[in-house]
Structures are given as structure tokens and as C-alpha cells.
N, C-alpha and C positions, 0 to 999 in steps of 0.2 A: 504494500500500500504506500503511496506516496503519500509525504508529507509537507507541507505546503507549509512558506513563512509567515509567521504571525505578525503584524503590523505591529510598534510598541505604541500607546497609546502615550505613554508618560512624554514630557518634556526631554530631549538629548541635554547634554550636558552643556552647560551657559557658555558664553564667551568669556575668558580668561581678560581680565584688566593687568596685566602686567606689568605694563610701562607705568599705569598709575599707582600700584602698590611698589613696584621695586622703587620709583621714586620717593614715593612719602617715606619708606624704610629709610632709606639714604636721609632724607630730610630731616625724619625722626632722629638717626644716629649721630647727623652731623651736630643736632642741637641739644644732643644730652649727651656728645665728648667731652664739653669741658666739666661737669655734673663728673663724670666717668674718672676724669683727669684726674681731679683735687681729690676726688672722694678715693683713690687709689693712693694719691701722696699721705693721704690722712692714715689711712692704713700700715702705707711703709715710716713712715713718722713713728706709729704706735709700736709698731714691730720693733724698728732699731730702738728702742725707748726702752724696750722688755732686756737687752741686747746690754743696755747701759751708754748707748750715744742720745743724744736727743736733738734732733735736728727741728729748728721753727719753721713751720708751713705755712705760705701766702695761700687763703682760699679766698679770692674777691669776687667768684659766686656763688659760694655757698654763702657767705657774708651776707652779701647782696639777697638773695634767697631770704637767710634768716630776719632781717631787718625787715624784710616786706612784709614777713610774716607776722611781726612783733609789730606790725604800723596796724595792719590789716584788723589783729585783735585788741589791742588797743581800741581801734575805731568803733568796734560794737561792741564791745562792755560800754563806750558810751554814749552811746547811742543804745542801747539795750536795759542798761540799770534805772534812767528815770522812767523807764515803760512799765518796767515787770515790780520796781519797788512797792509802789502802792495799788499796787493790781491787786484781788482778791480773788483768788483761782479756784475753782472748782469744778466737779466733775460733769457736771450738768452741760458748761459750757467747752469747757477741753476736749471731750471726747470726740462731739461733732464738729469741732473746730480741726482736729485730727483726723478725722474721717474727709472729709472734705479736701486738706493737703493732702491725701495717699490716692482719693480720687481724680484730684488734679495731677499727681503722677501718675496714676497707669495715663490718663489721657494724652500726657505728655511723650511717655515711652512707646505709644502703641504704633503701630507700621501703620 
């Protein structure tokens, strides 16, 4: 008995973006060398230090990094504390005020 080919019904396999992923890769790596760089010197710093040398390390991005970060929290503890000081929270209104931000995230995540 012959047997005849079955048509496949599914989708074949998508077109490959490569030129745009191997670029973002490279893009991606090129801007988290210097993150890569210091955060390696920090390492051998720590090491020869164990060793009994101790060598001082220039990091002016993680620097730079940390300071942004310490501006960033800064900025909303103040902006944050005269909100929440004399608030009176309770569960009546938190819960649905909760529900409502987790709803506006799936709608936010959703394809």
C-alpha cells in the first residue's frame, strides 16, 4: 500500500533575526566591559590582599553607579516619608489598592 505525505498543518520554523540579536549581544557586551573590567580589578585587589600586597583600585563606574544609586534613594525616602507619615493604612483600602497595581501589571506584561 502506498503511503502518501501528510501536509504539516503547524507553522515551519520562523525566520532567524541574527544580524539583530548578534548585534544587541555585541552592544550589550560592549557596555557592560567596563562593569566587567573594574568589577574583575576588585576581585584581583581582594585576592593579592589575602596574599598580603594590597594594591588601591580606581573604579569611576562602579563609583559613578553607586552615587546614582544613593541620589536615586535618597530622592524617594523624600518624597515618600511626608506621604506615608500621616497616612493611616488599613486593610480595607490596601488590599484593593494592591489588586488593582498587579492588575495593571499582567495588562502591562500581556502580548
Amino acid at each position: 500500500m502506498r503511503k502518501l505525505v501528510q501536509p504539516l498543518l503547524d507553522d515551519g520554523p520562523g525566520v532567524r533575526r541574527w544580524k539583530y540579536s548578534s548585534a544587541m549581544t555585541i552592544l550589550v557586551g560592549i557596555l557592560l566591559s567596563p562593569l566587567a573590567y573594574e568589577s574583575g580589578l576588585l576581585c584581583y585587589s581582594r585576592w593579592s590582599a589575602m596574599a598580603g600586597a594590597t594594591h588601591p583600585v580606581k573604579t569611576p563606574v562602579l563609583d559613578a553607579i553607586g552615587r546614582a544609586y544613593e541620589s536615586a534613594r535618597d530622592d524617594i525616602r523624600e518624597f515618600s516619608r511626608p506621604v506615608t507619615r500621616h497616612t493611616t493604612w488599613s486593610a480595607s483600602f490596601m488590599i484593593p489598592f494592591v489588586m488593582v497595581c498587579m492588575v495593571i501589571g499582567v495588562l502591562l506584561l500581556r502580548k
